[in-house]
N, C-alpha and C positions, 0 to 999 in steps of 0.2 A: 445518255448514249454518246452526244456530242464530246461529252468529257473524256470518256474511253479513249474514242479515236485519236483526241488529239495526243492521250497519254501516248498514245501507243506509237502515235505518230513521232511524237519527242523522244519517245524511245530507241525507235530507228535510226533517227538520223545522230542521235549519242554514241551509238553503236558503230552507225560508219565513220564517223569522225575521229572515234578513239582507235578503229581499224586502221582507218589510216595514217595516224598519230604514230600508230607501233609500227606500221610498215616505213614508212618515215624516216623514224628512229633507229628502227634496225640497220635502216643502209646507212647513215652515215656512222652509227657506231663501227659497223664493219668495214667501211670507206676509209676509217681515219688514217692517219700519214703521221709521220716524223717527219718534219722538216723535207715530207717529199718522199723518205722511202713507208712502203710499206709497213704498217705494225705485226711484224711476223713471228716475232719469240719473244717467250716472260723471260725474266733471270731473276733469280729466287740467289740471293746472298747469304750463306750461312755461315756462324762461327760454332763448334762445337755443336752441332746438330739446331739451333736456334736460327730463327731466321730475325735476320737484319736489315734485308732493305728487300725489295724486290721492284724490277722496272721493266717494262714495256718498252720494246726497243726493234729498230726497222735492223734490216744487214746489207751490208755492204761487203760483199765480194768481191768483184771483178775490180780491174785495177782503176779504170775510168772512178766508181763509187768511190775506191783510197783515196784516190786523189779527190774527189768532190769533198767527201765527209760533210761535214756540217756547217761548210762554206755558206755563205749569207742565209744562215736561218738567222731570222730576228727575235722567235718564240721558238724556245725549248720548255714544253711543258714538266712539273714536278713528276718526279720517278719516269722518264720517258730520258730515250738515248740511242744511239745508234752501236752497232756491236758489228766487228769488225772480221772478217773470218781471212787468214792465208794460209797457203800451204805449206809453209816450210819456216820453224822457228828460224826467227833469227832478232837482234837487236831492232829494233824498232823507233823510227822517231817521226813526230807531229808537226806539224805546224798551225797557227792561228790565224793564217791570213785569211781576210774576210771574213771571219768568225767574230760576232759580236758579242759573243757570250760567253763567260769566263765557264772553262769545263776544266774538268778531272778528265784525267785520260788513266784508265784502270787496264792496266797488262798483267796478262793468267797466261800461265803455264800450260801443258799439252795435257793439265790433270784439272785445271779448269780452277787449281786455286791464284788468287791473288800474288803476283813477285813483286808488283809495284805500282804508286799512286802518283802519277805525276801532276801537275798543275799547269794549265796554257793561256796564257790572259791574251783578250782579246786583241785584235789584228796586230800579233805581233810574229817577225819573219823569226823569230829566234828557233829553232827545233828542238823538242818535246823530246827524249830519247826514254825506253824504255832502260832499265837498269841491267837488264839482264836477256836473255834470246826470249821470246815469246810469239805465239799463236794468233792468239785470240786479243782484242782489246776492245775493251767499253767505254766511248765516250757520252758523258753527262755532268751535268750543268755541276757546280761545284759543291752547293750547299749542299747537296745529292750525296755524295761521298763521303760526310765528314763522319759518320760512327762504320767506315769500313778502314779493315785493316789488311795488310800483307798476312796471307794464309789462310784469310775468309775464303770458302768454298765456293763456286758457281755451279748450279743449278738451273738446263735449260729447258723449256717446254714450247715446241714451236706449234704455230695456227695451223 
């Protein structure tokens, strides 16, 4: 009898320990952060209907964010990036300062494909320009970018 209980007693307390293991868990999966922003849209990269890379990434908006971007992040995780949202195309260009981390700077079009892949090495004053007017832009870490191409598709699905 003495066996029972303690089964049962072991049983309980594996139970709430693994409850609270998931509850735990769940907040900081759903807490996580980009270098600070929010993780609020996938982008799903396709060429020809295939899909290519896909990343998790915070948005920056407002003008205060453009200017912040990805200023002293020390860790940018793999497939993870910030995406960039303005109102009104036009030529675009980056900067590196404070940025420790060599990124791709990816500008899509108002159709959300690809017009161009620029490159920003770390804390450097020089300006990143887009090649051509653009919307949207995805910055992420470099090796990140290497089997994407100008006219690869974007694909957004927000939290």
């Amino acid at each position: 009898m003495n066996y029972l209980k303690s089964m049962l007693l072991y049983r309980k307390f594996f139970l709430i320990i693994l409850t609270l293991f998931l509850i735990f868990f769940s907040f900081v999966v759903s807490a996580e952060t980009i270098c600070g922003y929010k993780n609020e849209v996938e982008i799903e990269i396709k060429r020809e209907g295939k899909l290519i890379k896909t990343f998790q990434s915070g948005i920056a908006e407002t003008p205060q964010e453009h200017k912040q971007g990805l200023m002293n992040c020390q860790l940018l995780s793999k497939e993870r990036g910030l995406f960039f949202l303005f109102d009104v195309p036009e030529r675009r260009a980056f900067w590196m300062k404070d940025t420790q981390i060599p990124l791709s700077i990816i500008y899509f079009d108002m159709n959300m494909k690809i017009n161009s892949i620029e490159y920003g090495k770390p804390f450097s004053m020089i300006p990143v320009y887009s090649k051509v007017s653009t919307v949207f832009v995805l910055e992420v870490n470099s090796y990140d970018s290497l089997n994407l191409k100008v006219g690869d598709q974007a694909f957004l699905r927000y939290y």
